[in-house]
ZADO-1210 file (C-alpha; in nm, 4 decimals, padded with zeros to 6 digits):
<atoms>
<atom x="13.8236" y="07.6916" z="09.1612" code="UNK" pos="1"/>
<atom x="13.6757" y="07.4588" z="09.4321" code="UNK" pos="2"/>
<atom x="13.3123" y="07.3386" z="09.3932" code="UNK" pos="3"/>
<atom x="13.1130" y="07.2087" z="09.7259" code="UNK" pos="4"/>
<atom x="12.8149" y="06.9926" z="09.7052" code="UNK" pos="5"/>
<atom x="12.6354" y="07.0505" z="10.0548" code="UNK" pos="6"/>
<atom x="12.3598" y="06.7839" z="10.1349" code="UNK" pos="7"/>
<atom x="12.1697" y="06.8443" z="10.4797" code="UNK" pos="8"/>
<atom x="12.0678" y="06.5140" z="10.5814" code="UNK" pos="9"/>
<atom x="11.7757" y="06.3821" z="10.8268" code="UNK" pos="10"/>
<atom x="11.7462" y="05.9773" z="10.8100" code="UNK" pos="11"/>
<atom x="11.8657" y="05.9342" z="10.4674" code="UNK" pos="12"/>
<atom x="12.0683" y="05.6287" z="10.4787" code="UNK" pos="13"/>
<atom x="11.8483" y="05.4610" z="10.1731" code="UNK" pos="14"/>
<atom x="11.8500" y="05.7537" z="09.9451" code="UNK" pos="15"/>
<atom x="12.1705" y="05.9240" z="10.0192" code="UNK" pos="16"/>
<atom x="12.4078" y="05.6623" z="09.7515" code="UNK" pos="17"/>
<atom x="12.1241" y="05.7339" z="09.4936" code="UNK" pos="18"/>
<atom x="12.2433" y="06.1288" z="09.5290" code="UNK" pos="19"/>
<atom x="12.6128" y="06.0695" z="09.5367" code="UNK" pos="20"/>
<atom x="12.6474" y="05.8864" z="09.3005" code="UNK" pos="21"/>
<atom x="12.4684" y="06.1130" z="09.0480" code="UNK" pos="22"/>
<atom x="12.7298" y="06.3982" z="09.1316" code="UNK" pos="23"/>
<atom x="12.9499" y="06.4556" z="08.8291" code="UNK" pos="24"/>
<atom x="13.3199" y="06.4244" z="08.9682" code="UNK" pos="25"/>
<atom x="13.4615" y="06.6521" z="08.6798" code="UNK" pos="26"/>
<atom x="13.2811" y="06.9970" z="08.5561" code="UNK" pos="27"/>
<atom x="13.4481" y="07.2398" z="08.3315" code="UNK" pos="28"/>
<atom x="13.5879" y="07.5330" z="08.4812" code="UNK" pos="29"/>
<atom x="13.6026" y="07.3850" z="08.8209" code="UNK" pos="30"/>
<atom x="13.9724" y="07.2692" z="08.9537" code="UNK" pos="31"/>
<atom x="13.7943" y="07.0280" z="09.2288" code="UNK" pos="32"/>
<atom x="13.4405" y="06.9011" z="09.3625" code="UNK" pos="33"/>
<atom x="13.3764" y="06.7961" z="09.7152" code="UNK" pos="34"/>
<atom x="13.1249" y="06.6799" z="09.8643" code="UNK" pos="35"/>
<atom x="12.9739" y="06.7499" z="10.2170" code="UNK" pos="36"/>
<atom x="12.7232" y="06.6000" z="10.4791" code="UNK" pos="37"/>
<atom x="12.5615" y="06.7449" z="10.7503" code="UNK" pos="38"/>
<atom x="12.3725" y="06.4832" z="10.9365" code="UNK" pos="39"/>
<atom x="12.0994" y="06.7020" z="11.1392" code="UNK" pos="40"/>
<atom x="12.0828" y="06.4225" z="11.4142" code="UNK" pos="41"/>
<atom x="11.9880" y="06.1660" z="11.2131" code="UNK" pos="42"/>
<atom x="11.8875" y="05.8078" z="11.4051" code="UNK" pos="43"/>
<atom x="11.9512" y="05.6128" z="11.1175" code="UNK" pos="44"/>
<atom x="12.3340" y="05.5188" z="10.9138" code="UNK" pos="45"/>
<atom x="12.3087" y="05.8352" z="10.7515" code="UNK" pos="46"/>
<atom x="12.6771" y="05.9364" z="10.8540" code="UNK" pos="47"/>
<atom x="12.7887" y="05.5785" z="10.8244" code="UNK" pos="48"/>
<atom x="12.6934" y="05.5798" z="10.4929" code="UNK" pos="49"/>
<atom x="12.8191" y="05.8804" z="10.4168" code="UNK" pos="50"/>
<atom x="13.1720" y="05.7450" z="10.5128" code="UNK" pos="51"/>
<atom x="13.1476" y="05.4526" z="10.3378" code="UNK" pos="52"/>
<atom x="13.0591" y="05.6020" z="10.0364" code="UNK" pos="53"/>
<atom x="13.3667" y="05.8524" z="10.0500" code="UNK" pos="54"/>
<atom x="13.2437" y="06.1559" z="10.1052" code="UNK" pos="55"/>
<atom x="13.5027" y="06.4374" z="10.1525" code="UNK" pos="56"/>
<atom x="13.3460" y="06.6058" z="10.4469" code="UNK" pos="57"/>
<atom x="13.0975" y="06.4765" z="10.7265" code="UNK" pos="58"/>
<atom x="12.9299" y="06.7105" z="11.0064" code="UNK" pos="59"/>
<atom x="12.7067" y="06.5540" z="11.2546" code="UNK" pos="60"/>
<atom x="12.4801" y="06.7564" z="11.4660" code="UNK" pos="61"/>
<atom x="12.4074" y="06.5887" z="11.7694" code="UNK" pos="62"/>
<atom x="12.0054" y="06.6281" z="11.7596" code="UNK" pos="63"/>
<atom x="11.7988" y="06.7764" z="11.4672" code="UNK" pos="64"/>
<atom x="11.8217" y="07.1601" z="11.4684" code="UNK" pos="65"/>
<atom x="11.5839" y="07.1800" z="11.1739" code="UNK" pos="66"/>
<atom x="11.6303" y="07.2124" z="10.8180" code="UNK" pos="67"/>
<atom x="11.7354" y="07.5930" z="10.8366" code="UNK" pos="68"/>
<atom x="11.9972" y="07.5415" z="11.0276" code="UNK" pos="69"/>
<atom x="12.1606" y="07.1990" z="10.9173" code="UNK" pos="70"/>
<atom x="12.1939" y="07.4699" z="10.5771" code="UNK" pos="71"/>
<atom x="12.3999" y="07.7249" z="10.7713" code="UNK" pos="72"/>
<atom x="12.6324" y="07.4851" z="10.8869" code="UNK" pos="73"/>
<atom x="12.6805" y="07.3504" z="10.5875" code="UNK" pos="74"/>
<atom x="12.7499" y="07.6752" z="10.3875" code="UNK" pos="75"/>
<atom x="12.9691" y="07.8138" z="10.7178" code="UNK" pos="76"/>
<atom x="13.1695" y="07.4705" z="10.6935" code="UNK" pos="77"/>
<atom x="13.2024" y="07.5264" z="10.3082" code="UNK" pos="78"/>
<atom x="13.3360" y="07.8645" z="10.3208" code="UNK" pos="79"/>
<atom x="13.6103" y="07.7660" z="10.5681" code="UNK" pos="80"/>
<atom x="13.6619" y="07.4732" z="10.3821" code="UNK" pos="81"/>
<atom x="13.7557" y="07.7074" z="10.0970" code="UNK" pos="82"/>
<atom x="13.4895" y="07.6683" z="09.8086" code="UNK" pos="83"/>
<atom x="13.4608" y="07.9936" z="09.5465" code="UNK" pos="84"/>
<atom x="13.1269" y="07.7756" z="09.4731" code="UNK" pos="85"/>
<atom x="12.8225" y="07.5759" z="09.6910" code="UNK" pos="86"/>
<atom x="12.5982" y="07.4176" z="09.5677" code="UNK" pos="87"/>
<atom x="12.3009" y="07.3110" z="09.7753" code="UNK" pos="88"/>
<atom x="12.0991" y="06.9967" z="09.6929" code="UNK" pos="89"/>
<atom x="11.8821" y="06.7729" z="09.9226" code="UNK" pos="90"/>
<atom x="11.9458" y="06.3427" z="10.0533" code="UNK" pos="91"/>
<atom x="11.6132" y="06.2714" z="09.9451" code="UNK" pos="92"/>
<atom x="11.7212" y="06.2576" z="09.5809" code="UNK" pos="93"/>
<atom x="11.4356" y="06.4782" z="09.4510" code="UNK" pos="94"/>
<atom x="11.6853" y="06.6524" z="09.2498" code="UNK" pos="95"/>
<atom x="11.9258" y="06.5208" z="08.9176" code="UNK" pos="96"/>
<atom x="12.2642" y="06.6037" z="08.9923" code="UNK" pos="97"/>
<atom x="12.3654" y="06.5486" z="08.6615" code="UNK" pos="98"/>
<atom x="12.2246" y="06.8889" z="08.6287" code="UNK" pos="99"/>
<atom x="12.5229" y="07.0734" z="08.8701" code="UNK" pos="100"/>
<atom x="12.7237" y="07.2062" z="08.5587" code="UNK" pos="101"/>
<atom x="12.4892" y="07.4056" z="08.4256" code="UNK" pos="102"/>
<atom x="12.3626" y="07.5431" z="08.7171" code="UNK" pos="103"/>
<atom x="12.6530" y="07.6751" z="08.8100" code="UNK" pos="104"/>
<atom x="12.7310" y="07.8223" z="08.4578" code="UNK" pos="105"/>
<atom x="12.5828" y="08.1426" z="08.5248" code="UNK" pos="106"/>
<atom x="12.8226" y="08.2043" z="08.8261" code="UNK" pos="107"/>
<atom x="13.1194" y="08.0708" z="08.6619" code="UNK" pos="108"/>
<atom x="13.0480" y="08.3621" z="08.3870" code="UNK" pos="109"/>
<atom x="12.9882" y="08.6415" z="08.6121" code="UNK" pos="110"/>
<atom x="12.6097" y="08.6687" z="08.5644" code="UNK" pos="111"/>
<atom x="12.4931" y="08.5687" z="08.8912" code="UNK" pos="112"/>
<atom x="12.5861" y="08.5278" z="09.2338" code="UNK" pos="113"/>
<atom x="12.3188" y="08.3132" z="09.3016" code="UNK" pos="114"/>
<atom x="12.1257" y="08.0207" z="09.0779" code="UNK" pos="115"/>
<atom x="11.8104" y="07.8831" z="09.1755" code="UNK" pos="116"/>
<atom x="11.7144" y="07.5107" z="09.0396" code="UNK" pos="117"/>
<atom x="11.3679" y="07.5316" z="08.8200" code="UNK" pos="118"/>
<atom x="11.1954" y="07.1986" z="08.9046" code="UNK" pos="119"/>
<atom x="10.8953" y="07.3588" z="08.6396" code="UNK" pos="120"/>
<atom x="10.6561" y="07.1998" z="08.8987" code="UNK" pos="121"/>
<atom x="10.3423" y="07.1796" z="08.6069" code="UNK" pos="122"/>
<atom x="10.5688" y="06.8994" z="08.4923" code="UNK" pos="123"/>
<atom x="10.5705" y="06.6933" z="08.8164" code="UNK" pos="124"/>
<atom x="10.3881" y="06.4253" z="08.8013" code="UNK" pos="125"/>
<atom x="10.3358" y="06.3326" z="09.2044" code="UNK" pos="126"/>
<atom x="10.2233" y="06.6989" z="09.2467" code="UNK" pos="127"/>
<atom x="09.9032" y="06.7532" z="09.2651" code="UNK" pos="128"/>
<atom x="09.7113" y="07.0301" z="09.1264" code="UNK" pos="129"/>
<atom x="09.6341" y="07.2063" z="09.4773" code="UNK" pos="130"/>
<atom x="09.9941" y="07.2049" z="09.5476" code="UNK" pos="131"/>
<atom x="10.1093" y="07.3154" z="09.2107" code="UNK" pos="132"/>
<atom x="09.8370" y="07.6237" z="09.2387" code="UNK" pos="133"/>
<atom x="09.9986" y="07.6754" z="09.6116" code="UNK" pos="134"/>
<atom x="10.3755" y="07.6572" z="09.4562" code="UNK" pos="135"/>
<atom x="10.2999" y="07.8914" z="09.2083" code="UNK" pos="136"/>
<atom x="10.0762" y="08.1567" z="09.4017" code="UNK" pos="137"/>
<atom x="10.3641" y="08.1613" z="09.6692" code="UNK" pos="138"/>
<atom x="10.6260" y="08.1916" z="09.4093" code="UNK" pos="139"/>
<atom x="10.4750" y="08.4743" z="09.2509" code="UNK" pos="140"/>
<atom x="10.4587" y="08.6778" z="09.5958" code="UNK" pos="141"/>
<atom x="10.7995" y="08.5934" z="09.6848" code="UNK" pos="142"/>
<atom x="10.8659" y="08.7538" z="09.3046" code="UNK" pos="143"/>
<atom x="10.6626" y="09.0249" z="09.3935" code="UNK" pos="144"/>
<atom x="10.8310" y="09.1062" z="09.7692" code="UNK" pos="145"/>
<atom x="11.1852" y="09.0124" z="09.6598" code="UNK" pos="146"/>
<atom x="11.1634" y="09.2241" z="09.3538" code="UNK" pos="147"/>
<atom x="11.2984" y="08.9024" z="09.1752" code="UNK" pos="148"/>
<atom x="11.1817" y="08.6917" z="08.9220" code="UNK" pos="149"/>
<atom x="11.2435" y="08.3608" z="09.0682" code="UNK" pos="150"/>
<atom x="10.9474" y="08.0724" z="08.9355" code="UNK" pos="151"/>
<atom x="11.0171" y="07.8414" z="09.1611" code="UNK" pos="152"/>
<atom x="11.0839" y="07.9669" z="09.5374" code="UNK" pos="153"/>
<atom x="11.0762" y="07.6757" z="09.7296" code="UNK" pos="154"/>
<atom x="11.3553" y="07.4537" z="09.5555" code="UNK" pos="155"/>
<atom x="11.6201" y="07.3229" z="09.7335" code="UNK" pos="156"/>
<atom x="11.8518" y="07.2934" z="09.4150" code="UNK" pos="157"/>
<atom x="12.0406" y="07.6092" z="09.4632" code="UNK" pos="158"/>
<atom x="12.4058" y="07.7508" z="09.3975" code="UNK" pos="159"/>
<atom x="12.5874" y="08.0408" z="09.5903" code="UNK" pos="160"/>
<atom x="12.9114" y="08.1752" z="09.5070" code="UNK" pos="161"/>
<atom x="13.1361" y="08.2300" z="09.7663" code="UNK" pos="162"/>
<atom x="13.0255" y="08.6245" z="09.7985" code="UNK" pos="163"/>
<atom x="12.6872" y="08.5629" z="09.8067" code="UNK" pos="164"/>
<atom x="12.7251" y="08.2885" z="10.1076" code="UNK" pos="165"/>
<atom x="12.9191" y="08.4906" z="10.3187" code="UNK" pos="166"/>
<atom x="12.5985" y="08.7756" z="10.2725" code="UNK" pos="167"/>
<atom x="12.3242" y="08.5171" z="10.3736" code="UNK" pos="168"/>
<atom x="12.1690" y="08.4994" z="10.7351" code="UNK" pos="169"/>
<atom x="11.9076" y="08.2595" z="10.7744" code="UNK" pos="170"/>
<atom x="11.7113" y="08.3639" z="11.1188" code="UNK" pos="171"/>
<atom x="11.4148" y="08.1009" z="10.9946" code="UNK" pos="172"/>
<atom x="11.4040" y="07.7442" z="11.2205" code="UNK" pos="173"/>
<atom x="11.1796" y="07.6107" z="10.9163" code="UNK" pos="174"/>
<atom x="11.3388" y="07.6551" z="10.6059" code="UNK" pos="175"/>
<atom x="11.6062" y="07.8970" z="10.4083" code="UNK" pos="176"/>
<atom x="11.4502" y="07.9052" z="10.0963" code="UNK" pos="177"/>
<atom x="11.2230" y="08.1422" z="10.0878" code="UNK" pos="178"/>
<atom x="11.4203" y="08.3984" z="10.3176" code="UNK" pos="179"/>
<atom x="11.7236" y="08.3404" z="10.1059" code="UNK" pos="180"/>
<atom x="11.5694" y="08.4534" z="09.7993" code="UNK" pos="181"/>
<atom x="11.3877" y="08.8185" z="09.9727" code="UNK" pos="182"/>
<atom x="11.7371" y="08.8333" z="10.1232" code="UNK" pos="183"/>
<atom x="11.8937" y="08.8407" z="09.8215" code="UNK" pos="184"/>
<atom x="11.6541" y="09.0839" z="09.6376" code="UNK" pos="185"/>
<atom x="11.6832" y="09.2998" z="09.9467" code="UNK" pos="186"/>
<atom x="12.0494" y="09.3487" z="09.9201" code="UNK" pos="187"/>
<atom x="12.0415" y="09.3511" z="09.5425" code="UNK" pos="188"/>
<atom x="12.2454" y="09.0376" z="09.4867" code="UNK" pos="189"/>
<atom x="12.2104" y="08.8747" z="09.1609" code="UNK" pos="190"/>
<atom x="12.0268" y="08.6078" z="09.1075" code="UNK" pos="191"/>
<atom x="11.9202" y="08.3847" z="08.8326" code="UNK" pos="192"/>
<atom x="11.7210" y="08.0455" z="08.7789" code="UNK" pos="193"/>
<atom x="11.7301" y="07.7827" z="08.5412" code="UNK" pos="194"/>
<atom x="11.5764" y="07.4705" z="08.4259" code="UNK" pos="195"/>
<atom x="11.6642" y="07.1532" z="08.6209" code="UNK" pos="196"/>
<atom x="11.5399" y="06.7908" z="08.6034" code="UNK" pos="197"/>
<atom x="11.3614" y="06.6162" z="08.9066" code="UNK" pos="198"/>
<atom x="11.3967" y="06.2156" z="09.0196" code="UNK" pos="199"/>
<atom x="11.1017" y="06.0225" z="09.0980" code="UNK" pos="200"/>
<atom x="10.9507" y="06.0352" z="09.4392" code="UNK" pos="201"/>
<atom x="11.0914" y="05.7902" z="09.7200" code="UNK" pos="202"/>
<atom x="10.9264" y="05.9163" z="10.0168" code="UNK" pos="203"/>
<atom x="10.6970" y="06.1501" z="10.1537" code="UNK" pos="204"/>
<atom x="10.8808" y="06.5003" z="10.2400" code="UNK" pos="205"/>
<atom x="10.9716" y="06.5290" z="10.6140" code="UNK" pos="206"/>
<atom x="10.9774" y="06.9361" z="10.6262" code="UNK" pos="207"/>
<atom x="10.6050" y="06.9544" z="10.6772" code="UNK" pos="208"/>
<atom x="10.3175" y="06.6698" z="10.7406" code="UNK" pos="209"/>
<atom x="10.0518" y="06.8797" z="10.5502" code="UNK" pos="210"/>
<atom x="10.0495" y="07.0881" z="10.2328" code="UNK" pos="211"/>
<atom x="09.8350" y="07.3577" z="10.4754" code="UNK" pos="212"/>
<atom x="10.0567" y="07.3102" z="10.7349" code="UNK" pos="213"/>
<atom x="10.3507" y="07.4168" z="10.5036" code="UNK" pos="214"/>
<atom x="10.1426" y="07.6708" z="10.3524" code="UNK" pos="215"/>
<atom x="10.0698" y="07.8279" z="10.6951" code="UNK" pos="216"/>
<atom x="10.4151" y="07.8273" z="10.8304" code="UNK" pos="217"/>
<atom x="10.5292" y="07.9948" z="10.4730" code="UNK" pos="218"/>
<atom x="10.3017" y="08.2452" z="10.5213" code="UNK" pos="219"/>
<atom x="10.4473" y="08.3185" z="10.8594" code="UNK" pos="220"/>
<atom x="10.7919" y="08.3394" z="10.7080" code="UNK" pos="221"/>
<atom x="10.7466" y="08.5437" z="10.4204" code="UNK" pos="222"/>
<atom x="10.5591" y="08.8245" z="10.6629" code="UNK" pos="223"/>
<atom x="10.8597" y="08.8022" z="10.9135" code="UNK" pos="224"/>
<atom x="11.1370" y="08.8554" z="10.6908" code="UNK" pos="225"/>
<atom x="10.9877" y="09.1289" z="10.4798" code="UNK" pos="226"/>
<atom x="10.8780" y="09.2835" z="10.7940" code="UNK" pos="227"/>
<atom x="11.2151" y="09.2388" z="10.8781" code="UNK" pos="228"/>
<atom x="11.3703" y="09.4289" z="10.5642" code="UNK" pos="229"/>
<atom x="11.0546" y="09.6839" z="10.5202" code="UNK" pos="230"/>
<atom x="10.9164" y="09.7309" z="10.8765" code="UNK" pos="231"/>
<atom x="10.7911" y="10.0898" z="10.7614" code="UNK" pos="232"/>
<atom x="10.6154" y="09.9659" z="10.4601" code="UNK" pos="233"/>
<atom x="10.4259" y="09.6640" z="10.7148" code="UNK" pos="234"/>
<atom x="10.3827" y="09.8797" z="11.0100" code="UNK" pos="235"/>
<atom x="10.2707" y="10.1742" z="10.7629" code="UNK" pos="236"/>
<atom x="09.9716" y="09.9556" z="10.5895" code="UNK" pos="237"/>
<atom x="09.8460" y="09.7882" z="10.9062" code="UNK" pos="238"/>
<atom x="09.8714" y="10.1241" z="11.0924" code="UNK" pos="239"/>
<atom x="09.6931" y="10.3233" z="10.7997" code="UNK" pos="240"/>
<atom x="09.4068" y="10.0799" z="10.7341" code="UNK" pos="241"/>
<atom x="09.3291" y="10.1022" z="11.1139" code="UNK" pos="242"/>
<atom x="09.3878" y="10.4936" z="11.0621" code="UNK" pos="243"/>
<atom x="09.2169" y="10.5305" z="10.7471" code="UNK" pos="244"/>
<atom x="08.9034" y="10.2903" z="10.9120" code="UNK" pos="245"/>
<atom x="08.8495" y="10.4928" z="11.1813" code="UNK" pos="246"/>
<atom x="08.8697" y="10.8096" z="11.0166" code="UNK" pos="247"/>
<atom x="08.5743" y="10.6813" z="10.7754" code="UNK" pos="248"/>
<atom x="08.3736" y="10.5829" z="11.1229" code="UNK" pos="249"/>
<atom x="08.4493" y="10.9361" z="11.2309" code="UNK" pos="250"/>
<atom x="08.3100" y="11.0752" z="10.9357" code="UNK" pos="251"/>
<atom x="07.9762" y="10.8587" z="10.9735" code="UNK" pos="252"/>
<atom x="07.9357" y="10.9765" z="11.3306" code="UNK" pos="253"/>
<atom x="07.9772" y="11.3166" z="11.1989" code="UNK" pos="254"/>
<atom x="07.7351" y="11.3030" z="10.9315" code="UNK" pos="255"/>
<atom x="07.4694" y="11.1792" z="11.1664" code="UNK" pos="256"/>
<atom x="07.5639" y="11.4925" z="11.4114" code="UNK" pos="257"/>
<atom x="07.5260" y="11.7724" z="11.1633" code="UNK" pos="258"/>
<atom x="07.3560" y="11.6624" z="10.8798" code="UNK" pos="259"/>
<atom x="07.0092" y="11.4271" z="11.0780" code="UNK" pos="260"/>
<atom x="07.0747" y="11.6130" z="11.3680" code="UNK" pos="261"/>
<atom x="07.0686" y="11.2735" z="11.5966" code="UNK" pos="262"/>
<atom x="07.3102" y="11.2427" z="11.9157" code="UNK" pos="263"/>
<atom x="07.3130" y="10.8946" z="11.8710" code="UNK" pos="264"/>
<atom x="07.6269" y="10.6430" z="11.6923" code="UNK" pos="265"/>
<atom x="07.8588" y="10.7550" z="12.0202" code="UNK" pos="266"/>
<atom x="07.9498" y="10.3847" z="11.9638" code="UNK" pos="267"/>
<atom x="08.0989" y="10.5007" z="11.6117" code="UNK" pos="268"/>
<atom x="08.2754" y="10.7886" z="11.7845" code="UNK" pos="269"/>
<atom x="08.4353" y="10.5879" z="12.0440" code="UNK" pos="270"/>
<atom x="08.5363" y="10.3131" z="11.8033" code="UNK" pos="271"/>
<atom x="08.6520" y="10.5612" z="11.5775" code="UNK" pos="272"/>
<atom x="08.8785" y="10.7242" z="11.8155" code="UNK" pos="273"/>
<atom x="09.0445" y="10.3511" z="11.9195" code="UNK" pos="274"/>
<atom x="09.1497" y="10.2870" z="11.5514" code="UNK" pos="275"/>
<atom x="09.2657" y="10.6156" z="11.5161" code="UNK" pos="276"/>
<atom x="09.5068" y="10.6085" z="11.7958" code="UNK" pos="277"/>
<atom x="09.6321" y="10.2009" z="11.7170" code="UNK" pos="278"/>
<atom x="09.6989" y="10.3527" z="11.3706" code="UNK" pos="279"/>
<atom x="09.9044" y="10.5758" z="11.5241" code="UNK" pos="280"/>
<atom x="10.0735" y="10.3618" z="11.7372" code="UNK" pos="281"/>
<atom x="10.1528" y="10.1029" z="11.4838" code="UNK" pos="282"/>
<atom x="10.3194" y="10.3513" z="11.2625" code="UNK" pos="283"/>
<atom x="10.5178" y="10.4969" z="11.5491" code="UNK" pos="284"/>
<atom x="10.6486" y="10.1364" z="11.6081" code="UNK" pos="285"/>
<atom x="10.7081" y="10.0871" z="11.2403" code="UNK" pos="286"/>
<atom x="10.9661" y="10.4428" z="11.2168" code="UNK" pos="287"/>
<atom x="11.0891" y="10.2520" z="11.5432" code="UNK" pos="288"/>
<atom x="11.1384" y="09.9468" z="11.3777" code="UNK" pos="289"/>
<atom x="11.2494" y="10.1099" z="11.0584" code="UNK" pos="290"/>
<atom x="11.5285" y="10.2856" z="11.2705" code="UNK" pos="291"/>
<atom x="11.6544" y="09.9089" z="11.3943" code="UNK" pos="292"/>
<atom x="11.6503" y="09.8049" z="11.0500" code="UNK" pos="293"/>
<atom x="11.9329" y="10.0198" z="10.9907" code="UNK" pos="294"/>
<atom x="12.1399" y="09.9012" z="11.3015" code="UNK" pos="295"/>
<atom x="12.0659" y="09.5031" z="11.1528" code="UNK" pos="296"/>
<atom x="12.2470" y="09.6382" z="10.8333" code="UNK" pos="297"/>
<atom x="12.5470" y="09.7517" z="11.0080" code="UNK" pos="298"/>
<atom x="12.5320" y="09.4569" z="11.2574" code="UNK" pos="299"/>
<atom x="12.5040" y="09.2428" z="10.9258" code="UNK" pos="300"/>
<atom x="12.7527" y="09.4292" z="10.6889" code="UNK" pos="301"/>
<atom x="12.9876" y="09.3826" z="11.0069" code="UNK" pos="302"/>
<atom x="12.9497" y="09.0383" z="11.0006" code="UNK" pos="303"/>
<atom x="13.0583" y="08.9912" z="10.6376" code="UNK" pos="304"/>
<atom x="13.4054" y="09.1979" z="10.7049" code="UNK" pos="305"/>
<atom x="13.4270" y="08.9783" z="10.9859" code="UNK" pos="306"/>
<atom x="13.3765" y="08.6432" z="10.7918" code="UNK" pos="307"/>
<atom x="13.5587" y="08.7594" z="10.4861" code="UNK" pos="308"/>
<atom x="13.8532" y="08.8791" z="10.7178" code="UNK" pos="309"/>
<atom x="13.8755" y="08.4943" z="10.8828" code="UNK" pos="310"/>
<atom x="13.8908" y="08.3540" z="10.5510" code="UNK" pos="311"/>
<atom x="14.1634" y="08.5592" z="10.4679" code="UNK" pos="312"/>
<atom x="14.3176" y="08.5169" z="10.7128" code="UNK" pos="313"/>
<atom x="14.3019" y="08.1171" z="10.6684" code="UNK" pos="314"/>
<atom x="14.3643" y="08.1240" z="10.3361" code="UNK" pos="315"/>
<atom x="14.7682" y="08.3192" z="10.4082" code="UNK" pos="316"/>
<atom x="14.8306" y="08.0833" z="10.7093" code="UNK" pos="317"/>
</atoms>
């Protein structure tokens, strides 16, 4: 049983020997424990570092591609590497890596196929109250969309068996976390949380300048990738309020026809009949979308045979 520790790394030259060396070398159940780097174009000694500090596995990408995608390489590179486990933690050394074993002690016993890191974010000190509110309001409508029960969304402190990596597809430039976890409630993979411990702050987070900043491009995440997996149920509300809005200006404009008896409120009429017909259209493009949905599942369910077949196929040669 291999275990890979996958650290996406942006300029983290200082922090980056604080991480690794908190990495347990030896954890029950697991045969051996690597340890991989992916510098997303860092300007810094971040790979030098790396090296000197003997890290198994080092991939540099030549500029930064964004968190998002310095993740994908690193669980693509993992799988091919051979891991049956990833775990994903972050070179900023937010997270205690003395806490690895037992979050990946629900996958070693079969209960989940994916563990998600609890930082329990009313404990952390640095946060402040606005962004604990924010980190808990978002994590309850990621529970809600997901159909998971997931407390805290937005940690980086994750582990994916080798299954559930070869089913995620991260289409985000901002971050996997959140579309990882509606992901894997869409496609009913399990997944689990628990408790983990967090370090002390070292250094402002480089993902986002501003809490609202971060809140606003979250929002625009979570809407795309639910969209994404329920376009009929998003096309279907926007399209029916519209519908349902100009019906009820229809109504008015009738009352005031047969019941007062006044010509007047065409206004009503002719807004009426404008909402009426985008409500139409938007649900026409949500059966649309809903009918491209399914060719994203086959597209997607090809893609794991595909993967799955390479590995294989590596694995005999």
């Amino acid at each position: 049983m291999k275990l890979i520790i996958q650290i996406p790394c942006l300029n983290e030259e200082k922090t980056l020997p604080l991480v690794i060396k908190d990495i347990p070398k030896n954890i029950d159940g697991i045969d051996k424990v690597e340890i991989l780097v992916v510098d997303d174009g860092s300007t810094d000694r971040t790979s030098e570092v790396a090296e000197e500090l003997g890290v198994d596995h080092i991939v540099q990408l030549p500029d930064n591609r964004g968190l998002a995608y310095a993740f994908m390489v690193g669980l693509d590179t993992a799988l091919k590497l051979g891991a049956d486990i990833i775990v994903n933690t972050d070179g900023d050394n937010q997270y205690n890596g003395n806490d690895i074993p037992k979050l990946i002690k629900p996958i070693l016993e079969n209960n989940a196929e994916i563990v998600i890191g609890d930082r329990e974010v009313q404990k952390i000190k640095h946060f402040s109250l606005t962004k604990t509110f924010l980190q808990k309001l978002g994590s309850w409508v990621v529970r809600h969309l997901s159909g998971t029960s997931i407390p805290d969304v937005t940690s980086g402190f994750r582990t994916y068996s080798k299954e559930a990596a070869l089913q995620i597809n991260v289409i985000s430039k901002f971050s996997y976390t959140l579309e990882t976890i509606i992901m894997a409630g869409k496609k009913n993979i399990p997944i689990a949380h628990i408790a983990v411990r967090t370090n002390e702050k070292l250094r402002e987070s480089r993902l986002f300048k501003s809490t609202w900043g971060y809140l606003k491009k979250s929002i625009v995440t979570i809407i795309r990738i639910y969209a994404m997996y329920e376009p009929l149920k998003v096309f279907s509300y926007i399209g029916g309020s519209s519908f349902f809005l100009g019906f009820i200006l229809g109504c008015r404009y009738l009352y005031f026809f047969f019941i007062e008896s006044t010509a007047g409120h065409v206004q009503s009429l002719i807004l009426s009949a404008i909402l009426i017909i985008i409500g139409f259209q938007i649900i026409l493009i949500g059966l649309a979308a809903d009918l491209t949905s399914i060719n994203r599942e086959y597209i997607e369910n090809n893609l794991y045979r595909m993967k799955k077949s390479e590995l294989n196929k590596k694995k005999q040669t």
